[in-house]
C-alpha positions in Angstrom: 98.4 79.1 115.1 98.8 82.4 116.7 101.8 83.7 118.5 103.6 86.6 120.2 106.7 86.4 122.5 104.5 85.9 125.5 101.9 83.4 123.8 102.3 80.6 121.5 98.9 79.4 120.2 98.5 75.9 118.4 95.2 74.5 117.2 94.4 70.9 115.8 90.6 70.3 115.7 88.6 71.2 118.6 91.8 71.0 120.7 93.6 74.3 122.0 97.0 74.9 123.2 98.5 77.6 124.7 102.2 77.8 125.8 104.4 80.4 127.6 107.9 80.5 126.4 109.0 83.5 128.7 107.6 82.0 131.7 108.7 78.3 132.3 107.6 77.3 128.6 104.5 75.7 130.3 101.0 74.8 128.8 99.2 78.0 130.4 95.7 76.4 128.9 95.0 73.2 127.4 91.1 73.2 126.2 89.2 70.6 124.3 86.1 70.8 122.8 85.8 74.4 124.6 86.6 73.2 127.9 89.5 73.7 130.2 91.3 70.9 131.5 94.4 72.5 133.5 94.4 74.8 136.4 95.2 78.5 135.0 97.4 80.4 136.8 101.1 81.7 136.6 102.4 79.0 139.1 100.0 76.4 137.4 99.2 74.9 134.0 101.5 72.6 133.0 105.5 73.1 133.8 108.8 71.4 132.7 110.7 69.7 135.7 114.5 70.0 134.5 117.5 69.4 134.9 116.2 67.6 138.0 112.6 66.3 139.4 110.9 66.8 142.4 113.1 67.9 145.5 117.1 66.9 145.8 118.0 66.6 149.7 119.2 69.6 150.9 119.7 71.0 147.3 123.2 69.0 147.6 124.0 66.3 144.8 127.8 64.9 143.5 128.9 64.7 139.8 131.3 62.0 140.6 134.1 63.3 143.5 132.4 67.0 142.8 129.7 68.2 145.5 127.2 70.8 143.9 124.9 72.8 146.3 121.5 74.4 144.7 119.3 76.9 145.9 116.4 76.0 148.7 114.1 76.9 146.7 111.8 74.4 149.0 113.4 74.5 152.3 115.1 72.5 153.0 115.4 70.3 150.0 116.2 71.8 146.1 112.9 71.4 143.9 111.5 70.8 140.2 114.3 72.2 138.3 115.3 75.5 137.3 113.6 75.0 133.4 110.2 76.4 135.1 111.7 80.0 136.2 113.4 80.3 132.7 112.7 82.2 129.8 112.8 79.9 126.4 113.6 80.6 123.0 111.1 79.6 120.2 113.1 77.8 117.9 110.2 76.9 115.5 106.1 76.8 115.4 104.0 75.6 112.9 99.9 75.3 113.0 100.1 72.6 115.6 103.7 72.4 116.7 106.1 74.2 117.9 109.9 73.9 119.3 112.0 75.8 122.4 114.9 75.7 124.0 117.1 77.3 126.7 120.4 77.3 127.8 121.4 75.4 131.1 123.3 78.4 133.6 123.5 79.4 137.2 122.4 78.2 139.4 122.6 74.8 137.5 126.4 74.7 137.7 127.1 72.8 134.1 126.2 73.8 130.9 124.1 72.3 128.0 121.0 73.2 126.2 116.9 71.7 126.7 114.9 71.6 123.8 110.7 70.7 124.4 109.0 70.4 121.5 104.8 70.0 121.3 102.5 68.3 119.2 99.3 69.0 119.0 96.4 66.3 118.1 92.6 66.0 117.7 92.8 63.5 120.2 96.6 64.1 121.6 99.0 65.9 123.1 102.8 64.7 122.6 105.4 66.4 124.6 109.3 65.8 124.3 112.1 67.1 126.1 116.1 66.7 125.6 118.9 67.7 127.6 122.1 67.7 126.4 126.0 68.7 126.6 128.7 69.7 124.7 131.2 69.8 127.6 131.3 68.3 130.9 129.1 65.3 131.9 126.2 65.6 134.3 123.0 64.2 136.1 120.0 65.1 135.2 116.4 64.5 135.1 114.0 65.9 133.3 109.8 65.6 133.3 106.3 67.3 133.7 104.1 68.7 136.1 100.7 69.5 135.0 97.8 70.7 136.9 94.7 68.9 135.9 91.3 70.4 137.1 89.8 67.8 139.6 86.6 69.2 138.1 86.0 70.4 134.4 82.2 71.7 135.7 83.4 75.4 135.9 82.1 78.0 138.2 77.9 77.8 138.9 78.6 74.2 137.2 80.2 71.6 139.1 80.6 68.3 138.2 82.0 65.2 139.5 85.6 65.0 140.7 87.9 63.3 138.5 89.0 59.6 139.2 92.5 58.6 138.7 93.6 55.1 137.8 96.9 53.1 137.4 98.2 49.9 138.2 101.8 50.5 139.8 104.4 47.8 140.5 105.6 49.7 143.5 105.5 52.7 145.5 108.7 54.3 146.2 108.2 54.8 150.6 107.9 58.6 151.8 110.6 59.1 154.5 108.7 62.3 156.9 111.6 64.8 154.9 109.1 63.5 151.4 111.8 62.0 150.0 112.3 58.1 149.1 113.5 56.1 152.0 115.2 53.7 149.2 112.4 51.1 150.0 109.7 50.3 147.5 106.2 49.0 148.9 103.2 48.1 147.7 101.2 50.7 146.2 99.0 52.1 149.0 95.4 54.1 148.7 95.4 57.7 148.2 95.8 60.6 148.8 99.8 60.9 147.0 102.5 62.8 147.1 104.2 59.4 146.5 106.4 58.5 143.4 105.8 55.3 141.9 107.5 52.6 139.6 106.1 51.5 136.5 108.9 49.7 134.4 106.6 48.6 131.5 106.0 51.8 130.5 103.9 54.6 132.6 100.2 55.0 132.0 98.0 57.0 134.4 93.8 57.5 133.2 92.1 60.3 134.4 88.1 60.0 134.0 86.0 63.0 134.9 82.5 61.2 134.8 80.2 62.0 132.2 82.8 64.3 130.3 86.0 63.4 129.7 88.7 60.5 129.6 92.4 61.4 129.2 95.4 58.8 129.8 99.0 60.3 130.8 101.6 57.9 128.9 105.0 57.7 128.9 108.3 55.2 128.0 110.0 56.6 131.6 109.5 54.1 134.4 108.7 56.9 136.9 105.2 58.8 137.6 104.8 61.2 140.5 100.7 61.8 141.8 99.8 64.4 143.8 96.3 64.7 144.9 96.3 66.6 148.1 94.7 70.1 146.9 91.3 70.8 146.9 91.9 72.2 143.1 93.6 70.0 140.7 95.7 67.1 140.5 98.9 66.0 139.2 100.2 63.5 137.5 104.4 64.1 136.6 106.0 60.8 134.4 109.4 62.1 134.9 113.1 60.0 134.1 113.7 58.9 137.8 112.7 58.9 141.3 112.6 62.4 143.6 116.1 62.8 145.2 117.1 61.3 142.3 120.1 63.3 141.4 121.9 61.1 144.3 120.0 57.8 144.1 119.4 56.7 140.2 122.4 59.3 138.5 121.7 59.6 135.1 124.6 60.9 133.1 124.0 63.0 130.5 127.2 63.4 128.0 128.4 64.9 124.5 127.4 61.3 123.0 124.1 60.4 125.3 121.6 63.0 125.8 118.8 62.6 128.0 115.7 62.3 126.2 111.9 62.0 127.5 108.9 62.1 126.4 104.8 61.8 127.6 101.4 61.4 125.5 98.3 62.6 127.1 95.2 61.0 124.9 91.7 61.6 125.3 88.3 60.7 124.3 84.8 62.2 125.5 82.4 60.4 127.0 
């Protein structure tokens, strides 16, 4: 393990993790065996989603008879939290773990504290993620959005697009404003933006051909997939639906904290 305050390096066989506490505490790189597996960039990697996921209509939710209006960050519609544009605090690292949190302020209008802590495998990558109050309750939501590489062939080396697999036992329907109508479907074919329900747990296998085979999993019922860039794709378990701030409240109080958390396994082929 290696570490400054931009740069938290954790190691655990031929795995490599690399996370930025100062901006968003996202996995920045995530390489195994050598080989890069999210898309790099400031905006990219692998970001928290919290105290809310995905967009909330017209940034305006309720906390009970209170109405609460967030920034458009994503006109017109509030999106992926405010944990991503935050500077964290490492609370603790070790060889292959490590611990942050933050404080919950403006323009998140209650406070509390999120902790994400990682855990670093030779074949695994555990993520967890707590929200919680010491005052006033509140809805949140909290979640991941990581960038995979459709491609792990690297410049002057392509090599076959990744396939994604899941079975779904719905697909929550995109109203033209890409939120949820309220009406769940049948899964349709690609390619997603689309949110969907998986109540017996969430599991989402991504197979680059030839190279790679890692499955996102997670206890939440919720997984977002977005495959519509040319780049990378994304696969976000998260604790409820987009928009869901108004439509599945989840209260966080001083005795229930919101907790969450997501595996991502792999195995070479």
């Amino acid at each position: 393990m290696s570490s400054s305050e931009e740069s938290i390096r954790l190691a655990a066989g031929d795995a490599e993790l690399t996370v930025h506490p100062r901006n968003g505490c996202r996995v920045a790189s995530l390489t195994i065996g050598g080989t890069e597996v999210l898309r790099q960039g400031e905006r990219y990697g692998s970001f928290p989603m919290v105290p809310w996921c995905g967009r909330v209509a017209n940034g305006r939710f309720r906390n009970g008879d209170v109405a609460h209006q967030l920034p458009l960050n994503s006109p017109p519609h509030a999106i992926h939290g405010t944990g991503r544009d935050t500077a964290w605090r490492t609370a603790r690292t070790a060889k292959s773990e490590a611990a942050f949190t933050y404080d919950l302020a403006e323009p998140w209008p209650y406070t509390g504290r999120v902790t994400q802590t990682f855990e670093l495998a030779e074949d695994s990558l555990t993520l967890t993620m707590g929200v919680e109050t010491y005052e006033t309750s509140f809805p949140a939501q909290a979640g991941w959005h990581p960038w995979f590489l459709r491609d792990l062939g690297g410049e002057g080396a392509p090599g076959e697009d990744v396939r994604i697999d899941f079975t779904a036992a719905w697909q929550e329907e995109r109203g033209e404003d890409h939120l949820p109508t309220g009406r769940r479907i049948p899964p349709l074919p690609g390619p997603w933006d689309d949110c969907f329900g998986m109540p017996d747990d969430v599991s989402v296998t991504l197979t680059w051909p030839g190279q790679l085979e890692l499955t996102v999993a997670s206890r939440a019922e919720w997984v977002v997939i977005y495959d519509e860039q040319e780049a990378a794709v994304c696969v976000e378990p998260q604790s409820g639906p987009p928009n869901g701030l108004n439509t599945h409240p989840r209260l966080v109080t001083p005795i229930d904290p919101l907790e969450i958390a997501t595996t991502w396994s792999w195995r070479r082929l």
